[in-house]
Each structure stands twice: as structure tokens, then as C-alpha cells.
Chimera marker file (.cmm) of the C-alpha trace (Angstrom):
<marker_set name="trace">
<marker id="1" x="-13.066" y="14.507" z="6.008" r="1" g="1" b="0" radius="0.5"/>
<marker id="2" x="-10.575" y="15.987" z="7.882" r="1" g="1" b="0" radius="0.5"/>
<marker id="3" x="-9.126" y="13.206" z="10.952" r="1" g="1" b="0" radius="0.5"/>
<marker id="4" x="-11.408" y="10.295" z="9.578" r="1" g="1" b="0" radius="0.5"/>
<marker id="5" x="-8.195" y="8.199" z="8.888" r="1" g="1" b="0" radius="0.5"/>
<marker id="6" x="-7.308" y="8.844" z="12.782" r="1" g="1" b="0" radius="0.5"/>
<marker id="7" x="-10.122" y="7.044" z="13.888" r="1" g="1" b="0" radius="0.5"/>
<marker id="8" x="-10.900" y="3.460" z="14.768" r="1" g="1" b="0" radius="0.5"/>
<marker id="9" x="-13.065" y="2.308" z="11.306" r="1" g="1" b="0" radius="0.5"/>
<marker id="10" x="-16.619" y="1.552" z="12.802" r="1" g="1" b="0" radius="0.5"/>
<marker id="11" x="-16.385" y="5.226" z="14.339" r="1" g="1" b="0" radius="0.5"/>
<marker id="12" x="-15.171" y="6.694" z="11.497" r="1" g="1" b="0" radius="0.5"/>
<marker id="13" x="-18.441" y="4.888" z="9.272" r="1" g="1" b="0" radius="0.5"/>
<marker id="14" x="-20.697" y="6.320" z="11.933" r="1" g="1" b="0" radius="0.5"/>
<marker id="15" x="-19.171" y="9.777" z="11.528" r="1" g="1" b="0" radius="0.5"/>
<marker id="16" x="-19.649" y="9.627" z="7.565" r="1" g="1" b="0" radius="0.5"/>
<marker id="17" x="-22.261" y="8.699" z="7.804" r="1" g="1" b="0" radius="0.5"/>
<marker id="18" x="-24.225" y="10.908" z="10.316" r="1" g="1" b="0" radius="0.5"/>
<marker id="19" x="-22.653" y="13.998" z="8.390" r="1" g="1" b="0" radius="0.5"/>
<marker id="20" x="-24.087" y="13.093" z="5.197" r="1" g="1" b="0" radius="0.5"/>
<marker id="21" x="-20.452" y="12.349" z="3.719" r="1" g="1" b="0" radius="0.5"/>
<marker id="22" x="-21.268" y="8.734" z="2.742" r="1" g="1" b="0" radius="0.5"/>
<marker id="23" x="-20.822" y="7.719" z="-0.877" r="1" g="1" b="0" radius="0.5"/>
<marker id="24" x="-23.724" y="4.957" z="-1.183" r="1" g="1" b="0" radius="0.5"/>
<marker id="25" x="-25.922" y="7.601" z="-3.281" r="1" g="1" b="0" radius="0.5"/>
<marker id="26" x="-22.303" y="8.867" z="-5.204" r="1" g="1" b="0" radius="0.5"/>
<marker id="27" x="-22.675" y="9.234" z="-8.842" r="1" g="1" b="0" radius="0.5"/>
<marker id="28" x="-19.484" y="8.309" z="-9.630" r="1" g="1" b="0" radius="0.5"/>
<marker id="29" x="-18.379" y="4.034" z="-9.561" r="1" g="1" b="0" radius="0.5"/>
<marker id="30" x="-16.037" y="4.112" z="-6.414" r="1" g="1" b="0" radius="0.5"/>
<marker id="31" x="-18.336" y="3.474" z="-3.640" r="1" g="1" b="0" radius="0.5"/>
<marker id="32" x="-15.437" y="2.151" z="-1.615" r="1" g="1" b="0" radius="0.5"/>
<marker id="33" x="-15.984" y="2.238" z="2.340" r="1" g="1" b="0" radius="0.5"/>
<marker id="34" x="-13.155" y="2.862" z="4.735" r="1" g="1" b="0" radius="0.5"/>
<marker id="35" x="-13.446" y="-0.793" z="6.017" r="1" g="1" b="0" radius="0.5"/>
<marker id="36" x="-12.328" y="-2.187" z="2.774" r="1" g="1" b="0" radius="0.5"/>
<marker id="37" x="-9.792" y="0.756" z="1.938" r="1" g="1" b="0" radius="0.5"/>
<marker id="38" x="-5.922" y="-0.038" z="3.516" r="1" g="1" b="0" radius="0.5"/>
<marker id="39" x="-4.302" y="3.087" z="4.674" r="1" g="1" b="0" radius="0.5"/>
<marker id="40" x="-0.402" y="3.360" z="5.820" r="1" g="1" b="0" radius="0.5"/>
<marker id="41" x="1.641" y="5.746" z="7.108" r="1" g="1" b="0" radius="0.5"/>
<marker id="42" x="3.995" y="8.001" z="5.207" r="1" g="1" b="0" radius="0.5"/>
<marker id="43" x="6.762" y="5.952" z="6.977" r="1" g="1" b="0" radius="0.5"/>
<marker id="44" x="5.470" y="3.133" z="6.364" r="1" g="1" b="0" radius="0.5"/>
<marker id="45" x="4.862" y="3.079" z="2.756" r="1" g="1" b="0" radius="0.5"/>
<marker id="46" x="8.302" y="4.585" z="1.950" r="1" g="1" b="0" radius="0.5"/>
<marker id="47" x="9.876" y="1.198" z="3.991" r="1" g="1" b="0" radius="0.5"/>
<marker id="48" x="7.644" y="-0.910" z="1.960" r="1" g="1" b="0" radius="0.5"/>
<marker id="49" x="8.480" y="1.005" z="-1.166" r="1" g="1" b="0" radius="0.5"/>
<marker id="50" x="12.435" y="0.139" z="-0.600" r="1" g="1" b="0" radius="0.5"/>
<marker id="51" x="12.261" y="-2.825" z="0.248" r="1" g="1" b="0" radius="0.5"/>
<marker id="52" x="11.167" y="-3.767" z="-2.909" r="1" g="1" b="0" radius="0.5"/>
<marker id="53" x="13.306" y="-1.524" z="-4.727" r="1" g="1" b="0" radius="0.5"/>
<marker id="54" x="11.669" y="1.564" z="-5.071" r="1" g="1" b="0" radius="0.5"/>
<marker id="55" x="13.175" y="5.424" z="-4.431" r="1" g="1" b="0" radius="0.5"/>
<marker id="56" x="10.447" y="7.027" z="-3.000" r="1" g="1" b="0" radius="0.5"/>
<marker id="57" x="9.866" y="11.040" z="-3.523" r="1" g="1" b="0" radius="0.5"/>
<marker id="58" x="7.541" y="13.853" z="-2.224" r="1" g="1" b="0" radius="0.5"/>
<marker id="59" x="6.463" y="15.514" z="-5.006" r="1" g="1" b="0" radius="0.5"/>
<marker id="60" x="6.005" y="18.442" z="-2.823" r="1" g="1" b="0" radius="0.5"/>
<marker id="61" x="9.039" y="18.505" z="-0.642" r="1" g="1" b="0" radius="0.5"/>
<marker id="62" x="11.045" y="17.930" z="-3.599" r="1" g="1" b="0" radius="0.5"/>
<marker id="63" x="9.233" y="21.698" z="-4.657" r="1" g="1" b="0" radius="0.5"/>
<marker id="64" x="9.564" y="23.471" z="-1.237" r="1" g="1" b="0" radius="0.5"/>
<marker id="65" x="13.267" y="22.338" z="-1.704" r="1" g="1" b="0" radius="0.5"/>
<marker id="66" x="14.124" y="24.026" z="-5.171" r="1" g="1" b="0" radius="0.5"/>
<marker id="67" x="12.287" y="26.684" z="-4.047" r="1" g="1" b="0" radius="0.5"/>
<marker id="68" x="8.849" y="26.551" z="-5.798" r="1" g="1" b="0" radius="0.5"/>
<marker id="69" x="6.043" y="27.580" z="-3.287" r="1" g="1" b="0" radius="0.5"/>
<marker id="70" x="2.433" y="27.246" z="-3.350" r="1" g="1" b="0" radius="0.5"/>
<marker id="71" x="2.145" y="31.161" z="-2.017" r="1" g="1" b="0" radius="0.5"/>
<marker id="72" x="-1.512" y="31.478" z="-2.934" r="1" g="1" b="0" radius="0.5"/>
<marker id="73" x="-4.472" y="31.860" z="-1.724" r="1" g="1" b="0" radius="0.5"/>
<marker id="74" x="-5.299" y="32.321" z="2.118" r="1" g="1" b="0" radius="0.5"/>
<marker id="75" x="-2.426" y="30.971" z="3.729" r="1" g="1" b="0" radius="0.5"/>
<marker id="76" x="-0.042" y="32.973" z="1.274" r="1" g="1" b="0" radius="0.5"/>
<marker id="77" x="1.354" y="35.750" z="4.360" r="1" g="1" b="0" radius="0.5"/>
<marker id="78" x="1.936" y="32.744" z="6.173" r="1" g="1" b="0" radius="0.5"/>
<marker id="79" x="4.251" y="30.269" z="3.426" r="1" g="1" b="0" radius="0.5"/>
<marker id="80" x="5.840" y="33.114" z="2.867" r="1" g="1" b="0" radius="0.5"/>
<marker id="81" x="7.133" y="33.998" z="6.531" r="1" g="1" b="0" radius="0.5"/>
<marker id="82" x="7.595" y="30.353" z="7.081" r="1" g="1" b="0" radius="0.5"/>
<marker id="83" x="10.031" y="30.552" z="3.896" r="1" g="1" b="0" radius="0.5"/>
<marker id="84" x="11.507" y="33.703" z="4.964" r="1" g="1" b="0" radius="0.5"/>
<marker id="85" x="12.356" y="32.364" z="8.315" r="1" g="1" b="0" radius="0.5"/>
<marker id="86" x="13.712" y="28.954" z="7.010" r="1" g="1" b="0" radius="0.5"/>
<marker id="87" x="10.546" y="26.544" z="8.541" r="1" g="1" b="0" radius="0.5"/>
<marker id="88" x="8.670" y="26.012" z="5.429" r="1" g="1" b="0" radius="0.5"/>
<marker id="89" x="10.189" y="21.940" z="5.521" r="1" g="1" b="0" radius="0.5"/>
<marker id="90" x="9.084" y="21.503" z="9.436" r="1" g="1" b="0" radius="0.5"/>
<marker id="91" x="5.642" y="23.186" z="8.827" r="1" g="1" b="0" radius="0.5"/>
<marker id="92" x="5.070" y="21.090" z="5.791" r="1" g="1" b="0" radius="0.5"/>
<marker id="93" x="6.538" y="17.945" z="7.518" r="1" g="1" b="0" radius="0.5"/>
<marker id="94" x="4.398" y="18.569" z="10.498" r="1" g="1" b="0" radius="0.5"/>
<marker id="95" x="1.427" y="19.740" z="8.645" r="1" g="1" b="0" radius="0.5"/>
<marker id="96" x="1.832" y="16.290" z="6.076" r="1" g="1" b="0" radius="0.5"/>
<marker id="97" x="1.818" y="13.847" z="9.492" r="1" g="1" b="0" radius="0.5"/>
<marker id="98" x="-0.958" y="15.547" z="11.214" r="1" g="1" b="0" radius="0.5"/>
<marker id="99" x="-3.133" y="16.483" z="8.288" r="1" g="1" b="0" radius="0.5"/>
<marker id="100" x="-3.025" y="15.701" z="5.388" r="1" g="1" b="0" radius="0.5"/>
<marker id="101" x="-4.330" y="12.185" z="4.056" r="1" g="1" b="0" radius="0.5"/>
<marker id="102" x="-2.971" y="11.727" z="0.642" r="1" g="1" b="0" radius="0.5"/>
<marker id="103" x="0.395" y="12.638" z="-0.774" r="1" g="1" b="0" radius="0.5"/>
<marker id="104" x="1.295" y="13.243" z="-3.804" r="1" g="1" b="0" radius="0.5"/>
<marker id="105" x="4.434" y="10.502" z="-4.105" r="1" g="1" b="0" radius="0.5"/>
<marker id="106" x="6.764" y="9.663" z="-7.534" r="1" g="1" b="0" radius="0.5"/>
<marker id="107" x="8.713" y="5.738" z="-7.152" r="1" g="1" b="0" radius="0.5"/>
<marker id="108" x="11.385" y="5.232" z="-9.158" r="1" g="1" b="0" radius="0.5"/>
<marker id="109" x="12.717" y="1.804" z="-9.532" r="1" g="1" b="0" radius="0.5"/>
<marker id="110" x="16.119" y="1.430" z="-8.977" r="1" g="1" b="0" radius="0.5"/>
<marker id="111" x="17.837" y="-1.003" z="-11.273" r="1" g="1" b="0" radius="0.5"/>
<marker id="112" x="19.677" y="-3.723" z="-9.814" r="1" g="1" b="0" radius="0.5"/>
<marker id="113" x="23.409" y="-3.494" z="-11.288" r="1" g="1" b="0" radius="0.5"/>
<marker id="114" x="25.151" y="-6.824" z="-11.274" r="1" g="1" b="0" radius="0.5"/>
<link id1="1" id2="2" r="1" g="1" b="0" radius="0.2"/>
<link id1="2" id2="3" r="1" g="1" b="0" radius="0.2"/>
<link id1="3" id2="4" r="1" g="1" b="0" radius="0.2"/>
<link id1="4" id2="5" r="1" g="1" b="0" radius="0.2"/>
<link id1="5" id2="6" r="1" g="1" b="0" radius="0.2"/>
<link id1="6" id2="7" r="1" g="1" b="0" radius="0.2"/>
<link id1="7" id2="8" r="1" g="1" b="0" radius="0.2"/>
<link id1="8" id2="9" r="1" g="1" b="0" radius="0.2"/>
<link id1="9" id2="10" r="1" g="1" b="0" radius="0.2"/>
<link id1="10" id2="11" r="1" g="1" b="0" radius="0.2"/>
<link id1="11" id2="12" r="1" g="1" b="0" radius="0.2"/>
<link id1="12" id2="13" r="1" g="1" b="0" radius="0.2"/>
<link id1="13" id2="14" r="1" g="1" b="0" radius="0.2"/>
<link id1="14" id2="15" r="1" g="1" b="0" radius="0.2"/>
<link id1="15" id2="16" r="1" g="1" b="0" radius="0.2"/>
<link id1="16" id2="17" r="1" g="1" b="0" radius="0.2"/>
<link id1="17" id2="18" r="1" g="1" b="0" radius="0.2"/>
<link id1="18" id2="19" r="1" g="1" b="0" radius="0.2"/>
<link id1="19" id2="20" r="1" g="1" b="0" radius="0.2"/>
<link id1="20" id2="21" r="1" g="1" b="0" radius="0.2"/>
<link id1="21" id2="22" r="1" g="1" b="0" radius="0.2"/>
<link id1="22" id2="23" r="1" g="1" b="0" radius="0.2"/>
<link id1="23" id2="24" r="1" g="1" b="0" radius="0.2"/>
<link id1="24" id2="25" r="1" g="1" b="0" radius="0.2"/>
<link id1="25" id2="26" r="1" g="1" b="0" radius="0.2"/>
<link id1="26" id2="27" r="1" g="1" b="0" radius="0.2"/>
<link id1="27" id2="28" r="1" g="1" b="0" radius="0.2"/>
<link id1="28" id2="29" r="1" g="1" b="0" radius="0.2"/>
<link id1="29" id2="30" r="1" g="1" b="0" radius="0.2"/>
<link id1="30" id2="31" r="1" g="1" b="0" radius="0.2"/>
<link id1="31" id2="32" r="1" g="1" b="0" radius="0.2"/>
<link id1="32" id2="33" r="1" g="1" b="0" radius="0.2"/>
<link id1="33" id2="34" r="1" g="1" b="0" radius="0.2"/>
<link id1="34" id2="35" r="1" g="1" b="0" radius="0.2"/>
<link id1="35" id2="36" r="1" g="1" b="0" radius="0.2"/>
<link id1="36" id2="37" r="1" g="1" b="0" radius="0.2"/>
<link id1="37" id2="38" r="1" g="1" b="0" radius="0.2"/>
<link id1="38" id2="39" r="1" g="1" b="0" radius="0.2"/>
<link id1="39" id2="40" r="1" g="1" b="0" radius="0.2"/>
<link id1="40" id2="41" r="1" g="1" b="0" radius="0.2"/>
<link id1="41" id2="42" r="1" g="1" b="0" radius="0.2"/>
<link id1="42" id2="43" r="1" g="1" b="0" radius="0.2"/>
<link id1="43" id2="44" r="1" g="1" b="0" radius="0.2"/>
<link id1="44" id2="45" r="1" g="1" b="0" radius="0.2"/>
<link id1="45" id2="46" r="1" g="1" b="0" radius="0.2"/>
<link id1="46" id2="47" r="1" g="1" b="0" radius="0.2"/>
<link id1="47" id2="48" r="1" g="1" b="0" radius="0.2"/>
<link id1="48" id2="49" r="1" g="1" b="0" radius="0.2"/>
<link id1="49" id2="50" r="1" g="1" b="0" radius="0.2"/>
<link id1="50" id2="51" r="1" g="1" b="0" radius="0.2"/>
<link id1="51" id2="52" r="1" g="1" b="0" radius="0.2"/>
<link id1="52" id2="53" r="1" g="1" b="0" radius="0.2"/>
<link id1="53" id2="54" r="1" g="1" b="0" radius="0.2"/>
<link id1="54" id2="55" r="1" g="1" b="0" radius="0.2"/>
<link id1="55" id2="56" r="1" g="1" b="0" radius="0.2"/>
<link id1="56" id2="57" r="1" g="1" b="0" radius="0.2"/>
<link id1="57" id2="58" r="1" g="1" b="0" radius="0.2"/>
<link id1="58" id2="59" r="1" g="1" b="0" radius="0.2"/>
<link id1="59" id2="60" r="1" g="1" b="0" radius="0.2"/>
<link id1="60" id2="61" r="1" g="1" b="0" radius="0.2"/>
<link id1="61" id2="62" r="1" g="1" b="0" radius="0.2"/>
<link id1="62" id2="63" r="1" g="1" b="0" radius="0.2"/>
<link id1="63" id2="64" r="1" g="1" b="0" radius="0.2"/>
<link id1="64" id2="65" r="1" g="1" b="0" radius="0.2"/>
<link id1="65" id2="66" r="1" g="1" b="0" radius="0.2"/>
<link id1="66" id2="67" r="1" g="1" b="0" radius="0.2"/>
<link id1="67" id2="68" r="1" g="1" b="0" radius="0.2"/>
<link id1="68" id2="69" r="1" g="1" b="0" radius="0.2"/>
<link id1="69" id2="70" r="1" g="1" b="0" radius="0.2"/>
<link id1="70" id2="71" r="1" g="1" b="0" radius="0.2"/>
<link id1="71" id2="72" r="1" g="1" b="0" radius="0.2"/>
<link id1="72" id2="73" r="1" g="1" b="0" radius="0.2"/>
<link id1="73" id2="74" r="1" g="1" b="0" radius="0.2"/>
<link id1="74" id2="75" r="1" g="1" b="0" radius="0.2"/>
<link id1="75" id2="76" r="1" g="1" b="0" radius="0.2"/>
<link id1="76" id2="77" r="1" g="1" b="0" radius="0.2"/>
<link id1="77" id2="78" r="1" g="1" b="0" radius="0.2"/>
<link id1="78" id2="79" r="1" g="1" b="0" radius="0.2"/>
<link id1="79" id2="80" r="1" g="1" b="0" radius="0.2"/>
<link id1="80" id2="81" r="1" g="1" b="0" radius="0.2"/>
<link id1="81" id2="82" r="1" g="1" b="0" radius="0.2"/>
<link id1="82" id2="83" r="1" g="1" b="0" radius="0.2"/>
<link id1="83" id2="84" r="1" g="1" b="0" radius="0.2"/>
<link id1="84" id2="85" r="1" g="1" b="0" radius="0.2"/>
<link id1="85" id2="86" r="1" g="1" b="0" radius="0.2"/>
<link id1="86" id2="87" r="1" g="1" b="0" radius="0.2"/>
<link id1="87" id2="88" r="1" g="1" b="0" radius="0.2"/>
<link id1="88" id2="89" r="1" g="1" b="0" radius="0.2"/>
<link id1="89" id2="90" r="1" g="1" b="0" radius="0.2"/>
<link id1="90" id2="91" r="1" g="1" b="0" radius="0.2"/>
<link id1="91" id2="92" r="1" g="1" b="0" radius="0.2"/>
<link id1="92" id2="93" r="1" g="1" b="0" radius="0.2"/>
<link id1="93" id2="94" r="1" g="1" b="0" radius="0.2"/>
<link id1="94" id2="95" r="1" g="1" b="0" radius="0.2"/>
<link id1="95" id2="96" r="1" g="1" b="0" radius="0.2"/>
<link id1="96" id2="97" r="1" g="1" b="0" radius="0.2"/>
<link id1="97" id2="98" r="1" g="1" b="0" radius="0.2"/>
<link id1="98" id2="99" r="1" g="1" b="0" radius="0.2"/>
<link id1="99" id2="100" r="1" g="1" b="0" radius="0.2"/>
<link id1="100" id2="101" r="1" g="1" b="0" radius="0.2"/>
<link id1="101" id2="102" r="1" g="1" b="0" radius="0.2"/>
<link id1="102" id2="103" r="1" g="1" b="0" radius="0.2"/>
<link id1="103" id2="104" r="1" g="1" b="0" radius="0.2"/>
<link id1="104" id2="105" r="1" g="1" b="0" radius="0.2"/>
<link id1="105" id2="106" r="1" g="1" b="0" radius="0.2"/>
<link id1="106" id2="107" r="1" g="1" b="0" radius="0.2"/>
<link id1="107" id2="108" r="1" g="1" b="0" radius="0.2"/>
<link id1="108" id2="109" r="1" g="1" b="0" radius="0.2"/>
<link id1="109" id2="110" r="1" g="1" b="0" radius="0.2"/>
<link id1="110" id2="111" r="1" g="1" b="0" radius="0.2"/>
<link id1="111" id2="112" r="1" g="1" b="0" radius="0.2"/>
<link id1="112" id2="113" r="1" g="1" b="0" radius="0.2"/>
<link id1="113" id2="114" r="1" g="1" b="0" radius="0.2"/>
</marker_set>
């Protein structure tokens, strides 16, 4: 649901749900509700990451930056202008902090040499 991380948690329960987006009749086992999920930021996550040793990557900036591109599908004109024009990184940047609500992240320990 599109902003529901945005939102304070008792409004975002009453916006679930009153759309009909609530899990309680899910088939599936994770009937988790936002009040008992913990969310971070992007930033945040990475610092926790490092401090406890941990290289953090975007699986998908890591893609944009070798040059693999998700052209496909509706927004295909547009990834590829953005591309062309050298603002794929800001859009995706901007697009990851304003929408999106998962990432897809790979941690890599790094060993301790002494």
C-alpha cells in the first residue's frame, strides 16, 4: 500500500483496514500488523549494517551501474531517456526514498584482519 510506512501506525491500521487491505482473513501464516513490524530507513539500516561489520549493497544500483536496466514494461520510454541523459541513479535514488518500501539489499561480512 503505497505511503502506509509514511504514516503514524494507528492511521496507517485504520487505512488498511477501511480499504479492505488487512491480512486477518489472509490465507497465508504471516498475519503480522504494522504495529508489531519495525521499519528503518535505507540510511539507517546501512549505519546499523556497518557498524557491525557488514558491506551493505543495492542489488539494484549495483545493476543500473553496470548497465543492466529494467527497460520493460510501461515505464520503458522513460528508463531509457533517463539512461540516455545520465539520471537513471538520481531517479532511482529519488524514486527508492520516496517510494519504494522494500529493497532488495546483499551484506557481506567483512572479515576482521588482525
Amino acid at each position: 500500500l503505497l505511503g502506509v510506512n509514511w504514516l503514524p501506525r494507528p492511521i496507517g491500521e485504520w487505512l488498511v483496514e477501511r480499504i479492505g487491505r488487512s491480512k486477518r482473513a489472509a490465507r497465508f501464516s504471516d498475519n503480522q500488523r504494522l504495529y508489531a513490524m519495525y521499519y528503518d530507513t535505507l540510511a539507517g539500516f546501512v549505519r546499523r549494517a556497518q557498524r557491525l561489520g557488514f558491506v551493505v549493497t543495492d542489488t539494484k544500483e549495483q545493476a543500473i551501474t553496470h548497465g543492466a536496466s529494467a527497460a520493460t514494461g510501461r515505464h520503458r520510454a522513460a528508463i531509457r531517456l533517463l539512461s540516455r541523459v545520465g539520471l537513471m541513479m538520481p531517479a532511482y535514488r529519488l524514486h527508492r526514498y520516496l517510494v519504494a518500501s522494500t529493497f532488495e539489499l546483499a551484506l557481506r561480512k567483512v572479515r576482521c584482519v588482525g
